[in-house]
C-alpha positions in Angstrom: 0.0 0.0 0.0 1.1 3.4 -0.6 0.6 6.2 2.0 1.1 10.2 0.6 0.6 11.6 3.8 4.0 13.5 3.7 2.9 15.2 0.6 0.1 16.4 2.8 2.9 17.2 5.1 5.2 18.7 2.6 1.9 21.0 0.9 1.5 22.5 4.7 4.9 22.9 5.5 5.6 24.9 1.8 2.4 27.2 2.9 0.5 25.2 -0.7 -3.1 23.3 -0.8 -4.0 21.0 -2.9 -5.9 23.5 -5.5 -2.4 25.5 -6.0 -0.5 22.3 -6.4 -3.0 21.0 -9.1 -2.4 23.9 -10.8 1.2 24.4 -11.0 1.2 20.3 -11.2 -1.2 20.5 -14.4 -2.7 17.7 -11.9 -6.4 16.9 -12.7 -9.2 16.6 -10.2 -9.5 12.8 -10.8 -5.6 12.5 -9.9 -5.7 14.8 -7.2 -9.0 12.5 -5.8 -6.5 9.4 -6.4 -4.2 11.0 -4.3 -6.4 12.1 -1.4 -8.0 8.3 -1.1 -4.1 6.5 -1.2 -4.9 5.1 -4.9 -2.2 5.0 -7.4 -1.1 7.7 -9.7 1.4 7.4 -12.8 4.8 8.3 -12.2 4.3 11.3 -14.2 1.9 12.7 -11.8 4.3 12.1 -9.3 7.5 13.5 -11.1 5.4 17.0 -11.8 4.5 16.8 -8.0 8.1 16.8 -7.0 9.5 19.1 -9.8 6.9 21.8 -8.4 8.0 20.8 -4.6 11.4 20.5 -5.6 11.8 17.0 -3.7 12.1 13.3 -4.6 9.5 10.6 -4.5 10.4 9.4 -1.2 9.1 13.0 0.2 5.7 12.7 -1.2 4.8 8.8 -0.5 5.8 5.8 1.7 5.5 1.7 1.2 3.2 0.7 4.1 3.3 -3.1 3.8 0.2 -4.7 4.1 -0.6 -6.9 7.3 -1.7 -10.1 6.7 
């Protein structure tokens, strides 16, 4: 499972929501939902995200094994 709770983190912390991001992302609503519920994204998505952030994947999302 993937967790983005530190791009949560990260949009806070950089004074950004999520309608700003979408629209310096080119992100659509239907990613942006995706993103909100933990659902996956392309990793285009996720390379805008971080080249409006200026971070790396590993600042945006987290593996979160699942427990069985």
């Amino acid at each position: 499972m993937v967790s983005y709770k530190k791009l949560w983190v990260l949009l806070a912390q950089k004074e950004l929501n999520k309608k700003k991001l979408m629209a310096l992302a080119g992100i659509s609503t239907t990613s942006m939902n995706k993103l909100v519920k933990g659902a996956n994204v392309t990793t285009d998505i996720l390379c805008r995200i971080c080249n409006v952030l200026e971070c790396d994947f590993k600042d945006i999302m987290e593996y979160i094994p699942e427990t069985k």
